[in-house]
C-alpha positions in Angstrom: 50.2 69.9 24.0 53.1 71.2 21.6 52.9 71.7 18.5 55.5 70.1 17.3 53.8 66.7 19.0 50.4 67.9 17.1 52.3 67.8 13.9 54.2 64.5 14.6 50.2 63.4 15.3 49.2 65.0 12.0 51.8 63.5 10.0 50.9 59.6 11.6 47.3 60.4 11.1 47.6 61.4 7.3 48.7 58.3 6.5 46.2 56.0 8.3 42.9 58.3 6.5 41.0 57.1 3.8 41.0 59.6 0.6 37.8 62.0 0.5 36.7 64.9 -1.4 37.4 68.5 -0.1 34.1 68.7 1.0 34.2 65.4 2.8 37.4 67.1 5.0 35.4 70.6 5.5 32.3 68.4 6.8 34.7 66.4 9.0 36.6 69.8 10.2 33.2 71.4 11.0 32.5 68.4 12.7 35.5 68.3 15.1 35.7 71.8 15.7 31.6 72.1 16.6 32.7 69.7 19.6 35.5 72.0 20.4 33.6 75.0 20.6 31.5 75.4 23.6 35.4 75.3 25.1 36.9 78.4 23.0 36.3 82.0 23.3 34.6 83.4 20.0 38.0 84.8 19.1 39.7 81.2 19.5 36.9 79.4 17.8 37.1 82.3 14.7 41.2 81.3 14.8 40.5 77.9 14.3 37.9 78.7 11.7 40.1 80.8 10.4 43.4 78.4 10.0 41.0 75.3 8.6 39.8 77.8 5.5 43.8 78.7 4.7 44.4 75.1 4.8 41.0 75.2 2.4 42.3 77.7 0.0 45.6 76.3 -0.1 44.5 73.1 -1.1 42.1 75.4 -3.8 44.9 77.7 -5.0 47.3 74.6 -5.8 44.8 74.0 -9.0 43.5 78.0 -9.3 45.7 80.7 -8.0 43.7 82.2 -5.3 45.4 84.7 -3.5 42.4 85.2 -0.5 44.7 82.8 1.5 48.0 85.0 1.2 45.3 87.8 2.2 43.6 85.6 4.9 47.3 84.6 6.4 48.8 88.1 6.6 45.9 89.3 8.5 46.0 86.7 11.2 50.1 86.8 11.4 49.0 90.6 12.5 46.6 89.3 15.0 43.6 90.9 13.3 40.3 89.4 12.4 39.6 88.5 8.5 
């Protein structure tokens, strides 16, 4: 699948889901991703890991100023590990 047809699937999505905490949405992204995993190699599954705690911090930083996701996103737009 695309990913422009995964972010016309996001987009739908976030408005049919009932507000929750953060932690309700990391429990629920653990979730999805632990039935994922026996598919991806450990570097795909660390990518994945890796993209749902920017999306984390960003949500963090919009009410604290964290700068580990700038940090966290340069490294992966360089293809390294965090």
């Amino acid at each position: 699948m695309k990913a422009a047809k995964i972010i016309e699937m996001w987009d739908r999505a976030s408005r049919q889901v009932p507000l929750t905490s953060d932690d309700d949405i990391v429990q629920m992204f653990a979730n999805e991703i632990a039935k994922l995993s026996y598919k991806l190699t450990e570097e795909e599954l660390f990518r994945l890991i890796a993209v749902g705690a920017l999306v984390y911090q960003r949500g963090f930083r919009e009410f604290d100023g964290n700068i580990m996701a700038d940090l966290l996103i340069r490294t992966l737009r360089e293809g390294g590990r965090a």
